[in-house]
C-alpha positions in Angstrom: 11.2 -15.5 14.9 11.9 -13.1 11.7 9.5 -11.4 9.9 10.0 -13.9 6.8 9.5 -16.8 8.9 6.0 -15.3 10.3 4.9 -14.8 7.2 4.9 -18.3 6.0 3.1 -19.0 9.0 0.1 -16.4 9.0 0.3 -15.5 5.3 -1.5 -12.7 3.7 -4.6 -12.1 2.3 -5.8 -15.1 -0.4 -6.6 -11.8 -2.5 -3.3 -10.3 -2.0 0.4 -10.6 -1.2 1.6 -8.9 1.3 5.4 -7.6 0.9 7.5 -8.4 4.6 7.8 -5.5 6.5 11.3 -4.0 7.3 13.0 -6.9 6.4 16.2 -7.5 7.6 15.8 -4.4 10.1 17.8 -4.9 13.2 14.6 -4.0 15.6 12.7 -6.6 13.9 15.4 -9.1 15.9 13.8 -7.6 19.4 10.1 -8.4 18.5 8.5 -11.2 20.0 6.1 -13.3 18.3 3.3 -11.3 19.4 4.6 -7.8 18.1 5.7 -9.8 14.9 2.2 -10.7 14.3 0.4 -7.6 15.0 3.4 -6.1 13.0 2.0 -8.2 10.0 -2.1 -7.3 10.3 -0.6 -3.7 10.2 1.6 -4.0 7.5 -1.5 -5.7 5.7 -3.8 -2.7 6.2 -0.8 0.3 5.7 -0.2 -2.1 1.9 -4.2 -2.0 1.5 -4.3 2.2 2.7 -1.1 3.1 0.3 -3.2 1.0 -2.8 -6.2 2.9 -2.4 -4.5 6.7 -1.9 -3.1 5.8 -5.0 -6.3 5.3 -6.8 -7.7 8.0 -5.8 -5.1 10.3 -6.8 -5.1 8.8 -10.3 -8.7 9.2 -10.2 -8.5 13.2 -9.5 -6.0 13.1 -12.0 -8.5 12.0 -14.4 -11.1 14.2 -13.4 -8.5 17.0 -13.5 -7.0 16.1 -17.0 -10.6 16.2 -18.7 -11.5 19.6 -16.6 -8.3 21.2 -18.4 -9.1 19.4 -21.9 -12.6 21.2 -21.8 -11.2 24.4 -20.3 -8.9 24.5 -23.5 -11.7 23.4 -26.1 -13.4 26.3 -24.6 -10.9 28.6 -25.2 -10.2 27.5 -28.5 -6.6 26.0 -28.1 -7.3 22.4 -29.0 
């Protein structure tokens, strides 16, 4: 069983898709359909991980934009 094919039958998330993992990857060929499940859940959670580093980068961002926009007000540089 591919990775496609196990993900038609376990699906993702009803809140979100879930991308196949290493699709088309030779290794994926020598997974049985154990490993290609657990291969899914993890794939799930690494998809659900990589969102949420990402928001809280652009979160810091923001914070560190407006630190540097009162830094310069401060200073007088507009």
């Amino acid at each position: 069983m591919d990775a496609q094919k196990l993900f038609e039958l376990i699906g993702p998330r009803q809140d979100e898709p879930v991308e196949p993992f290493e699709r088309g990857a030779p290794w994926t060929a020598h997974a049985d359909d154990d490993e290609l499940k657990r291969l899914g859940v993890l794939q799930g959670r690494i998809t659900r991980r990589e969102r949420a580093l990402k928001e809280l980068k652009a979160e810091r961002t923001r914070i560190m934009n407006r630190c540097i926009r009162r830094m310069r007000r401060k200073d007088g540089k507009n």
